[in-house]
C-alpha positions as CSV (number, residue, x, y, z in Angstrom):
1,X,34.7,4.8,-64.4
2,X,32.0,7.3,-63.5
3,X,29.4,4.8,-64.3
4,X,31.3,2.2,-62.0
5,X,31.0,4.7,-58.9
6,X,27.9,5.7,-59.5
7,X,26.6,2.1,-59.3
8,X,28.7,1.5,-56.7
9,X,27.2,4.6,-54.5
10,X,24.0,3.2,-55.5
11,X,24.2,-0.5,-54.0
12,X,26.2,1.2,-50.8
13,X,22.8,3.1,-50.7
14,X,20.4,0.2,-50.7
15,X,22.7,-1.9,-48.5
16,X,21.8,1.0,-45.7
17,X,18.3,1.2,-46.5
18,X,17.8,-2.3,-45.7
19,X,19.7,-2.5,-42.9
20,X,18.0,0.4,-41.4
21,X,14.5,-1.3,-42.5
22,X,15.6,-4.7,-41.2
23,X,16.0,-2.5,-37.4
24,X,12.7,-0.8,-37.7
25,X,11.2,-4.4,-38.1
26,X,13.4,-6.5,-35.4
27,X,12.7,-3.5,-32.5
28,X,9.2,-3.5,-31.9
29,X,9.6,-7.9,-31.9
30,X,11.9,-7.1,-29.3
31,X,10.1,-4.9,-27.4
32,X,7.1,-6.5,-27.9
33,X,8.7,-10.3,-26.7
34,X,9.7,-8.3,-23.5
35,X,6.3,-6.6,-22.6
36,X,4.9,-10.0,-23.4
37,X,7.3,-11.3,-20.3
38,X,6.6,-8.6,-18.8
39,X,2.9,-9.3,-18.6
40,X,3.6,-13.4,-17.7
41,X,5.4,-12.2,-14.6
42,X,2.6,-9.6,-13.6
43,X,0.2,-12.2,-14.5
44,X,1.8,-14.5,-12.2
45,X,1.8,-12.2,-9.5
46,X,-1.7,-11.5,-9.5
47,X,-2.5,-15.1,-9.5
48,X,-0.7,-15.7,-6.7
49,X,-2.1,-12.3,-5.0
50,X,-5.7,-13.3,-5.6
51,X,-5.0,-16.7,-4.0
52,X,-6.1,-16.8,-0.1
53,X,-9.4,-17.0,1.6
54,X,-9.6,-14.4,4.3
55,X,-6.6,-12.1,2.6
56,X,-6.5,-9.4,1.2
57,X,-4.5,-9.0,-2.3
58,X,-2.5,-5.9,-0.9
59,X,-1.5,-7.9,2.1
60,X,-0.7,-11.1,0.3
61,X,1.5,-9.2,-1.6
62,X,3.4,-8.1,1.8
63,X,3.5,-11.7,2.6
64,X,5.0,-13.0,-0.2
65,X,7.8,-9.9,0.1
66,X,8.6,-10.7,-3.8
67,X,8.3,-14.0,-3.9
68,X,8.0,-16.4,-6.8
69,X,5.7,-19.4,-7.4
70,X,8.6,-21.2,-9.5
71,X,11.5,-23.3,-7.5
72,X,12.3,-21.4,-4.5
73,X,10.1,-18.5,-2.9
74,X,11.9,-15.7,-1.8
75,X,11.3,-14.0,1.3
76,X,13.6,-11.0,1.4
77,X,16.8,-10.4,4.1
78,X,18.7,-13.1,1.9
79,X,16.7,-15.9,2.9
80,X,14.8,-18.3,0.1
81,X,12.2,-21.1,1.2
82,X,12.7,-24.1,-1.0
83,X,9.4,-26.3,-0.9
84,X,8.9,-25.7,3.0
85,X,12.8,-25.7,4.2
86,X,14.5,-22.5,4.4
87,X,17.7,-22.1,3.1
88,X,19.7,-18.9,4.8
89,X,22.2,-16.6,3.0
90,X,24.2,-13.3,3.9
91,X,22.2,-10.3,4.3
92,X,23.1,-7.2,2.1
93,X,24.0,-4.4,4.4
94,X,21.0,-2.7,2.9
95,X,18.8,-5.0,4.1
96,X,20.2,-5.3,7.2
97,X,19.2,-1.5,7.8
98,X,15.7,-1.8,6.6
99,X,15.0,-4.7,8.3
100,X,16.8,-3.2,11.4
101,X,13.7,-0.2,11.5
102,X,10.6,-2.7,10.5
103,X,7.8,0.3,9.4
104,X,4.8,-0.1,11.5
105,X,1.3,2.0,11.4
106,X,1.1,3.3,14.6
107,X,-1.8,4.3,16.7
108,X,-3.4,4.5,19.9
109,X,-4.8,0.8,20.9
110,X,-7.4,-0.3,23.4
111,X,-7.9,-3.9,24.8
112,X,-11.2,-4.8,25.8
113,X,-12.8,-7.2,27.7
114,X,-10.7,-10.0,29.3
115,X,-7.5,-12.2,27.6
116,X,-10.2,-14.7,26.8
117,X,-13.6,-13.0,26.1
118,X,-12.5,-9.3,24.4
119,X,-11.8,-7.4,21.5
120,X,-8.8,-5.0,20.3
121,X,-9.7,-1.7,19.2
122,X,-6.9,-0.4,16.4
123,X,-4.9,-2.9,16.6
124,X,-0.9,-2.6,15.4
125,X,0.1,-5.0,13.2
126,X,3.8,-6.3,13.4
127,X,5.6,-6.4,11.2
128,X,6.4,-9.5,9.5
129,X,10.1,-9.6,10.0
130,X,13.0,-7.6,11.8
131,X,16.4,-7.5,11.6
132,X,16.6,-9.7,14.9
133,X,13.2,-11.1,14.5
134,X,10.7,-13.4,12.2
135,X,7.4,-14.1,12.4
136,X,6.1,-17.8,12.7
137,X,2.7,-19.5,11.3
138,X,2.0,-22.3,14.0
139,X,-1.0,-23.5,11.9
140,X,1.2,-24.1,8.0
141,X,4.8,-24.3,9.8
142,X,6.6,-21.7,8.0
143,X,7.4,-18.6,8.0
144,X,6.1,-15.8,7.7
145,X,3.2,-15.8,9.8
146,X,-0.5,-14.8,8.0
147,X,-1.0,-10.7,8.0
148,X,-4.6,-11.5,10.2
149,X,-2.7,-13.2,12.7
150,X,0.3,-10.5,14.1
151,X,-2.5,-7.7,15.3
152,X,-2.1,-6.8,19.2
153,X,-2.4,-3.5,20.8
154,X,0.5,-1.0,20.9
155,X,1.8,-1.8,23.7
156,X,2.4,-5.1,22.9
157,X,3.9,-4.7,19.6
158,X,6.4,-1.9,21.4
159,X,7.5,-4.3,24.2
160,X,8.0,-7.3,21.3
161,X,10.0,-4.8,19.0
162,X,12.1,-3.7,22.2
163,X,12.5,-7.3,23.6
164,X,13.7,-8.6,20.4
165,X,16.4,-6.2,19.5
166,X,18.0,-6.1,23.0
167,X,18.2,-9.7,23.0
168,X,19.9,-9.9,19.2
169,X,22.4,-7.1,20.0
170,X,23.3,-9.3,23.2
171,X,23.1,-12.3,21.0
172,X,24.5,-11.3,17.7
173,X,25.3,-15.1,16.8
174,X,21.7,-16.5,18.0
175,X,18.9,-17.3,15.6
176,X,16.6,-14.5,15.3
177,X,13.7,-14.9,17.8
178,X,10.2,-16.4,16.2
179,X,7.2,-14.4,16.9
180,X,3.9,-16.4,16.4
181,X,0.6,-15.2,16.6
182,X,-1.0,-12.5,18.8
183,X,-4.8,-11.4,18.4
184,X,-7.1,-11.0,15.0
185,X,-7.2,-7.4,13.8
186,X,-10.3,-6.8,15.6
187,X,-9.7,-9.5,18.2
188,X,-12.1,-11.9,19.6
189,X,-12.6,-15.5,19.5
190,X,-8.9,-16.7,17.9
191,X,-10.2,-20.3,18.7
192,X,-10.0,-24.1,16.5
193,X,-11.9,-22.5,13.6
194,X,-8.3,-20.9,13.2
195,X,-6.2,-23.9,13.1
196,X,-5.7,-26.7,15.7
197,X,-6.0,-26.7,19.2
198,X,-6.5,-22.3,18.7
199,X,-6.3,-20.0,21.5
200,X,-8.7,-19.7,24.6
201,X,-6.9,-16.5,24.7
202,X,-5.3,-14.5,22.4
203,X,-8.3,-12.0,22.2
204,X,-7.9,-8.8,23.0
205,X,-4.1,-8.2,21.6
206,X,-2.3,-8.5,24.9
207,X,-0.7,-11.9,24.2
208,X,1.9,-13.4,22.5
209,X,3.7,-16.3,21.7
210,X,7.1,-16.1,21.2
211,X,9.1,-19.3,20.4
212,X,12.0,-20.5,22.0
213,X,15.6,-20.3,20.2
214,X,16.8,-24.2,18.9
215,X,20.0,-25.5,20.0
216,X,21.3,-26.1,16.2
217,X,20.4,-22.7,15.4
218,X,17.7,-23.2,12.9
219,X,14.9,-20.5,12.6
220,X,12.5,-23.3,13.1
221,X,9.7,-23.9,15.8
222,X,11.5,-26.6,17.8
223,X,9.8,-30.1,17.9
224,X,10.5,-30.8,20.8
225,X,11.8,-29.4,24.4
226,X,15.2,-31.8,23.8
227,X,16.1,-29.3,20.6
228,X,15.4,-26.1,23.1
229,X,18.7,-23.9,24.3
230,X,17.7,-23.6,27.4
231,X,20.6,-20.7,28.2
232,X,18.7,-18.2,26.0
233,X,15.4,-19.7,26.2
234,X,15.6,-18.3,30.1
235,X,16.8,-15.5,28.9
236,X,14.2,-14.5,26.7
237,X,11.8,-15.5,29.8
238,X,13.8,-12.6,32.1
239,X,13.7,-10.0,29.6
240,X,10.3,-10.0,28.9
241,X,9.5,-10.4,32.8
242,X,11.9,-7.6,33.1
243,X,10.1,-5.4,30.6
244,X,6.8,-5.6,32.5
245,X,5.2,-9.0,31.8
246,X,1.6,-9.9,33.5
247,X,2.6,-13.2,32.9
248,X,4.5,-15.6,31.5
249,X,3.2,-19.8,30.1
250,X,6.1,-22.1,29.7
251,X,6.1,-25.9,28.9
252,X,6.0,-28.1,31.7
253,X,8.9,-29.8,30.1
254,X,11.0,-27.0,30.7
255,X,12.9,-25.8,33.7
256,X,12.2,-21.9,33.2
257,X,12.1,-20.1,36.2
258,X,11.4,-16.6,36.9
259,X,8.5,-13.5,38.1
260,X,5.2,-14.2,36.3
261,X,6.6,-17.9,35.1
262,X,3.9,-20.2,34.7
263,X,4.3,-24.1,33.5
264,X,1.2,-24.9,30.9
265,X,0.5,-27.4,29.0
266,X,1.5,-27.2,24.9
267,X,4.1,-24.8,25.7
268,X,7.4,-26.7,25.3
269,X,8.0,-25.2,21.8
270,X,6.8,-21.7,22.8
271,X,6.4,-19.2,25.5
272,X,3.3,-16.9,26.0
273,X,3.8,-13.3,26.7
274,X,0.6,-11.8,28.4
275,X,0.5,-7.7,29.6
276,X,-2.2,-6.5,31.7
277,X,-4.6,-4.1,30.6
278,X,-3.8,-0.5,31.4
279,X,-6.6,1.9,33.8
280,X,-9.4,2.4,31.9
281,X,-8.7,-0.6,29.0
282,X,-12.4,-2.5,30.5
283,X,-9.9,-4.8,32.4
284,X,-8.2,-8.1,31.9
């Protein structure tokens, strides 16, 4: 009997020795299949960081806002773009109140020169979205607009900010508004070189160009001045004539009224925003 429980306590023995061995061995393959992953998705990452001529990797990264390559990109505030079209879901009240305070660096600006022959002197950049705002790229069609593209002085990027979130707390149900492009960091010429047709203006970060809200809702440029609202399309026109506006380019198409209002031609999707220069700013 002794001998029979001793063998016993032996084989209980080596039963636990190789269990513990066979978890020593299986861990680090664990561990090790999951840094491997690991280092696909942060190779992945910096492929798609290293991509784009003019960009730089830390601000591709803001672009992307955690996107992937794979299926659908996502681009933050619940929103996914799924080969071009974006699909819209529910924002987590988290979001909602980081997106609702976008973080911008800012500093003192100066515009030189004229709308059409300056430069911008640290620039702001905007942000890339808002809580009641998106930026738009007018050249690839999507959104969000290119980092080198969203620079204008601080006054500008104060009056869009405070423009935009009066008009989605008044609209709480309205698209958010698109923001397009404003000047380069620096400024200067923003012409074709950029993308078709360019800007004549655009140059020393005192314009803008703000799309106008769609009648089916989408958060889309509209195609054309038949899928424009027209009831908050004016009133995006008043408020930014009431906020101090040196003037204001609409589409010809359109029948947009109001101080500063101006019809021009290839502005039926769009609206330009242009301040003056303030004393001392070399004019505009």
């Amino acid at each position: 009997m002794r001998r029979l429980l001793a063998v016993t306590a032996l084989v209980a023995v080596a039963v636990a020795l190789a269990a513990i061995a066979r978890g020593v061995h299986d861990e680090p393959r664990l561990g090790g299949a999951e840094t491997r992953g690991g280092g696909a998705e942060t190779r992945g990452g910096g492929a798609e960081a290293r991509g784009g001529g003019a960009e730089t990797r830390g601000s591709r990264a803001e672009e992307r806002s955690g996107g992937t390559r794979a299926g659908a990109e996502t681009l933050g505030d619940g929103e996914t773009r799924q080969g071009g079209a974006k699909t819209h879901g529910a924002w987590p009240r988290r979001a909602r109140r980081r997106a609702a305070t976008p973080r911008v660096l800012w500093r003192s600006s100066r515009a030189v020169g004229t709308h059409s022959h300056g430069r911008l002197v640290r620039g702001v950049k905007l942000p890339v979205r808002g809580a009641h705002f998106l930026t738009w790229d007018p050249v690839r069609k999507v959104t969000p607009n290119r980092w080198w593209r969203r620079y204008g002085t601080d006054e500008l990027v104060r009056l869009l900010l405070r423009v935009t979130r009066a008009y989605g707390r008044t609209h709480p149900r309205a698209p958010r508004v698109l923001i397009g492009d404003l000047s380069r960091p620096h400024g200067g010429d923003f012409g074709r070189r950029f993308g078709p047709l360019g800007h004549v203006s655009h140059q020393n970060g005192l314009d803008a160009d703000v799309y106008f809200p769609r009648k089916d809702g989408e958060e889309r440029a509209p195609r054309s001045p038949a899928q424009v609202d027209l009831r908050l399309a004016q009133d995006l026109v008043d408020r930014f004539a009431a906020a101090g506006a040196l003037t204001i380019l609409v589409g010809p198409s359109l029948p947009l009224r109001g101080r500063g209002v101006q019809p021009w031609p290839h502005h039926d999707d769009h609206l330009h925003v242009r301040l003056s220069a303030q004393p001392g700013q070399g004019g505009a």
